[in-house]
TORTORDREN-803106 format. One line per 10 residues: number of its first residue (from 1); for each residue x, y, z of N, C-alpha, C. Coordinates in nm, 3 decimals. Layout:
N
NUM) X Y Z X Y Z X Y Z; ...
//
This chain:
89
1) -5.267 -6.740 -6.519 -5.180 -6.729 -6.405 -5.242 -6.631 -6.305; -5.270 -6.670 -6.200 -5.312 -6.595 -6.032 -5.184 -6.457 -6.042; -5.234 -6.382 -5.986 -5.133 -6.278 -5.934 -5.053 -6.336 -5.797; -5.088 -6.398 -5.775 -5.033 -6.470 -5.658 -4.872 -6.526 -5.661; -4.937 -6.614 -5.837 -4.790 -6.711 -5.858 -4.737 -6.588 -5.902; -4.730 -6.505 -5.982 -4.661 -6.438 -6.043 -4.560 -6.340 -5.992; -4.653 -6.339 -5.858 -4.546 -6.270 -5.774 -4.443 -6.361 -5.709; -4.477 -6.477 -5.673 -4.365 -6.579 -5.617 -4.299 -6.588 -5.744; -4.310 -6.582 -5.901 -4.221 -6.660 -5.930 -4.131 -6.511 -6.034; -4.158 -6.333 -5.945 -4.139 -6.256 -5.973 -3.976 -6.282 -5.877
11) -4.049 -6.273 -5.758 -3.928 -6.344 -5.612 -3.846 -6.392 -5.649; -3.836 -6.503 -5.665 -3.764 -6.632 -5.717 -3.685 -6.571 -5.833; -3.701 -6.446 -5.970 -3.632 -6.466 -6.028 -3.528 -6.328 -6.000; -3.572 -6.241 -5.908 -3.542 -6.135 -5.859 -3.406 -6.241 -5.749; -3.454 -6.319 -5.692 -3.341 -6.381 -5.594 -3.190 -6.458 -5.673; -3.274 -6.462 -5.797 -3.202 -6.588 -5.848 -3.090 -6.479 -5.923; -3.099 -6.315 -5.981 -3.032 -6.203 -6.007 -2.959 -6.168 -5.897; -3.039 -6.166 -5.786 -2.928 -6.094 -5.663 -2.789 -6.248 -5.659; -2.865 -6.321 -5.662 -2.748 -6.455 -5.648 -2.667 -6.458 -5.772; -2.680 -6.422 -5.846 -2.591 -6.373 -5.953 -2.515 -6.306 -5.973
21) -2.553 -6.184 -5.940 -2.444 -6.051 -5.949 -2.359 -6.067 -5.788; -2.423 -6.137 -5.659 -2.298 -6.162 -5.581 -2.203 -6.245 -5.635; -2.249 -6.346 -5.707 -2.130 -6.445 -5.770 -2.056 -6.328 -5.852; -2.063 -6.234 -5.921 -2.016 -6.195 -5.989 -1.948 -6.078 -5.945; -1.932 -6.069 -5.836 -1.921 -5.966 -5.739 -1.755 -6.011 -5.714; -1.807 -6.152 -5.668 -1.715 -6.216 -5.581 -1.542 -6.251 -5.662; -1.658 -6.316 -5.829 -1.562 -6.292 -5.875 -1.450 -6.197 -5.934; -1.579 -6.081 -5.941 -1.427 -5.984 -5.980 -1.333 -5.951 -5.880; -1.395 -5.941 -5.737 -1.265 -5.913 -5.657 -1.203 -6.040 -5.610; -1.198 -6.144 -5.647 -1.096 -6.246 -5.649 -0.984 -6.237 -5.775
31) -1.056 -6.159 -5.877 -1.010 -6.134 -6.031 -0.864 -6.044 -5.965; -0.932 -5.956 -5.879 -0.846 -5.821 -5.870 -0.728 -5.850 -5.795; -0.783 -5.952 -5.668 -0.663 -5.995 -5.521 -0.563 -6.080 -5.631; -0.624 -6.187 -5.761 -0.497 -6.227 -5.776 -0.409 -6.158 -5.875; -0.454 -6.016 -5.936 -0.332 -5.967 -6.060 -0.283 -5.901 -5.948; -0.357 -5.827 -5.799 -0.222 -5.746 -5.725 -0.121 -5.853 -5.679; -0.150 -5.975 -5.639 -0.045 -6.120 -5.611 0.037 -6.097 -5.681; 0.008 -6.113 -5.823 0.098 -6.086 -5.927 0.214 -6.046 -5.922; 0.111 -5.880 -5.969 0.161 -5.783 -5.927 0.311 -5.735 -5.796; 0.258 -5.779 -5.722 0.364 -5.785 -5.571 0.464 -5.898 -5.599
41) 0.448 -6.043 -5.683 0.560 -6.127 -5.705 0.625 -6.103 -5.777; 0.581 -5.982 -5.880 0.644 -5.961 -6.036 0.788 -5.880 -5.963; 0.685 -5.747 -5.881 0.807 -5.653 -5.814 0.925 -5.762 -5.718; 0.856 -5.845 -5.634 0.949 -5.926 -5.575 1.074 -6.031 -5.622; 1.054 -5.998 -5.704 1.089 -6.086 -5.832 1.182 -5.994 -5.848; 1.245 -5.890 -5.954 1.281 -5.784 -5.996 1.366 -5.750 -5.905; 1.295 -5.705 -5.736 1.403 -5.681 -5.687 1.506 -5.749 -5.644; 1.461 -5.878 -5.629 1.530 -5.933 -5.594 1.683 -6.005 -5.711; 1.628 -6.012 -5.787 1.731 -6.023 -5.922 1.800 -5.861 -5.902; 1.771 -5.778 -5.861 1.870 -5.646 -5.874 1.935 -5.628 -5.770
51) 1.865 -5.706 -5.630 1.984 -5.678 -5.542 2.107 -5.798 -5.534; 2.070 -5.891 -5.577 2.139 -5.996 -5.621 2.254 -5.954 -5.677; 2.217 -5.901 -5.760 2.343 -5.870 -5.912 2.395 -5.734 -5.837; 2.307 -5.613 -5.749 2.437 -5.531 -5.700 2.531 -5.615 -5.608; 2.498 -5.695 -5.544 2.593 -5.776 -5.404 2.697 -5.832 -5.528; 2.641 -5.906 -5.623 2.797 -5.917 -5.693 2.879 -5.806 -5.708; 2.833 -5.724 -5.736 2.906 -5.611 -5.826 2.943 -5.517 -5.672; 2.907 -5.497 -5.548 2.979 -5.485 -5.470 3.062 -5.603 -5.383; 3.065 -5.715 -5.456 3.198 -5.827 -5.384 3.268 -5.815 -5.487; 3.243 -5.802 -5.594 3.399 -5.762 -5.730 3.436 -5.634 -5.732
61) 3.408 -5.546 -5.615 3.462 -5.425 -5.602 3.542 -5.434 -5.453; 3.446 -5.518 -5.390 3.574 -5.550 -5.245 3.688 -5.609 -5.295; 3.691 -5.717 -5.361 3.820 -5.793 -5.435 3.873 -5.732 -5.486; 3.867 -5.623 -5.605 3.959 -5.529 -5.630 4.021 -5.433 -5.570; 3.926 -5.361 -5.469 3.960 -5.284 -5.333 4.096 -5.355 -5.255; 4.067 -5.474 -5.243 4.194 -5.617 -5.148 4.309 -5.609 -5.192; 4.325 -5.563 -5.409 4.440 -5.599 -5.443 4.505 -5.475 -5.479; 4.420 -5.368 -5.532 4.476 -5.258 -5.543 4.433 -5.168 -5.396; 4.529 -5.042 -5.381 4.506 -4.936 -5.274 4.416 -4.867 -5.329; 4.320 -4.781 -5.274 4.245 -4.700 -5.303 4.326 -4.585 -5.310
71) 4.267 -4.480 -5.379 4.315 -4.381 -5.427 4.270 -4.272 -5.330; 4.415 -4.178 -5.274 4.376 -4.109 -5.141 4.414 -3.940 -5.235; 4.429 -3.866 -5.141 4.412 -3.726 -5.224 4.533 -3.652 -5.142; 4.602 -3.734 -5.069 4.721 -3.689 -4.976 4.874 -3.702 -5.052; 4.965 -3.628 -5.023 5.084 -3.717 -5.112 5.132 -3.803 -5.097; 5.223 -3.900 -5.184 5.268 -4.037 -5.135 5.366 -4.015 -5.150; 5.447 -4.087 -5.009 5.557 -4.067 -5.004 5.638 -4.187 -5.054; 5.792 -4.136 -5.079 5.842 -4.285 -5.146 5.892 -4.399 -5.095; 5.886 -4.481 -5.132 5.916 -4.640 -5.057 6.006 -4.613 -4.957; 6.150 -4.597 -5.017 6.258 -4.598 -4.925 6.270 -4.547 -4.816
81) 6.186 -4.431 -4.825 6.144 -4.315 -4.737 6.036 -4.400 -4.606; 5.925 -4.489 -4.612 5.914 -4.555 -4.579 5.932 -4.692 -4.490; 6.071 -4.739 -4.549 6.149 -4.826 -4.474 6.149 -4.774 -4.351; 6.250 -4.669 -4.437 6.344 -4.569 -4.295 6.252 -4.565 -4.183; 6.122 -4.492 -4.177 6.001 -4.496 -4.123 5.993 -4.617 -4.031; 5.959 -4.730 -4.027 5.877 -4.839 -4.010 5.973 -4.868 -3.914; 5.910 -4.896 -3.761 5.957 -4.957 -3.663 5.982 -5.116 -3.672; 5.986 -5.171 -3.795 6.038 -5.319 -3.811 6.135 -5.347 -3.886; 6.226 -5.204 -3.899 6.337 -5.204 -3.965 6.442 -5.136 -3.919
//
């Protein structure tokens, strides 16, 4: 073998490594973009199942709010007392 070829076919295998490790380049950060995808659907996911389930749990607290009075820290006065009160009586 010439020193000649040996160097072309030194080239060639030196090119044929760089073309390798970019493939391999490429693939790990395609590896990486899709576990953060994931990643970001897993959380999207999650929250969204939690805000879900608080909106129930604050509409079964408006509905109970609708049927009972809330609880005030003032005194209550009594019904009859009330009537008397009320300009529709």
């Amino acid at each position: 073998m010439h020193p000649i070829d040996r160097y072309e076919t030194i080239r060639r295998g030196h090119e044929e490594l760089l073309r390798r490790a970019e493939y391999e380049r490429m693939a790990r950060k395609a590896k990486i973009a899709q576990g953060m995808n994931r990643n970001i659907h897993k959380a999207a996911n999650w929250l969204g199942i939690h805000l879900v389930g608080w909106g129930e749990k604050l509409e079964k607290f408006g509905a109970i709010a609708k049927r009972q009075p809330a609880p005030t820290t003032t005194t209550r006065v009594r019904v009859s007392r009330l009537f008397k009160m009320s300009p529709h009586h």
